[in-house]
Phi, psi and omega in degrees: 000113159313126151225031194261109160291019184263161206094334176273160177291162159293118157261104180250101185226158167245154192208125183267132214224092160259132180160115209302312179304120176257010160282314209290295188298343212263290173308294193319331204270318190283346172302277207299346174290311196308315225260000186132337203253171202237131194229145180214129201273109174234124206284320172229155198299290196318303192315320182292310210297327175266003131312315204287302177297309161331334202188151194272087180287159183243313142245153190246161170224102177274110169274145206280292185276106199257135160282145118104311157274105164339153158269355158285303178320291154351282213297315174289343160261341171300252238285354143298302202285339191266323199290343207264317202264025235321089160247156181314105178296106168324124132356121172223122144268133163262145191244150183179150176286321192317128189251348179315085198311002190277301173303326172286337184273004188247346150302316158301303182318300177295006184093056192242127204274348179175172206221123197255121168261157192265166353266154178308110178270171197281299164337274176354274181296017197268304198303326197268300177322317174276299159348274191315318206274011177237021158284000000 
């Protein structure tokens, strides 16, 4: 795995990785280390949702297919709790193998700030992660 970023900005974010697969939160988590950010890792949308409350993220990266609460589900009570809260809405990319154009839009719908389909190259996420934080 390339990882070398260099000549690119430092993104020193903290980023909640929710995703069940732990090879998968494993690349991701050593991607986003690489590129600066300090990361924390949840295996299922309940695990997340009381990390999300413990601590303050600058971005969450969701896989969409989840055990037993989904990551639309995720994505739609985060984003009650910040309109609930008037708070800023946190950046969520999302992730999925899923290629259905159906699904993504119904992710965009639900407030999903950008959309990664897997699998992921190390760019990729360097390019949506910037993306996202510069809005």
């Amino acid at each position: 795995m390339n990882l070398n970023f260099r000549g690119k900005p430092t993104l020193s974010l903290k980023v909640l990785i929710v995703e069940d697969n732990q090879t998968n939160a494993f690349y991701a988590s050593r991607v986003l280390e690489r590129m600066g950010c300090r990361v924390v890792v949840a295996t299922t949308a309940e695990e997340a949702l009381l990390k999300y409350d413990r601590s303050e993220f600058e971005l969450i990266m969701l896989d969409i297919h989840l055990p037993k609460m989904d990551g639309l589900a995720f994505l739609k009570i985060i984003r009650q709790r910040e309109l609930e809260a008037g708070v800023a809405a946190c950046p969520i990319l999302v992730l999925t193998a899923d290629v259905l154009r159906s699904n993504r839009d119904d992710c965009l719908a639900a407030g999903a700030s950008g959309f990664l389909s897997k699998p992921i190259r190390p760019e990729q996420i360097y390019n949506a992660v910037s993306r996202v934080m510069s809005h």
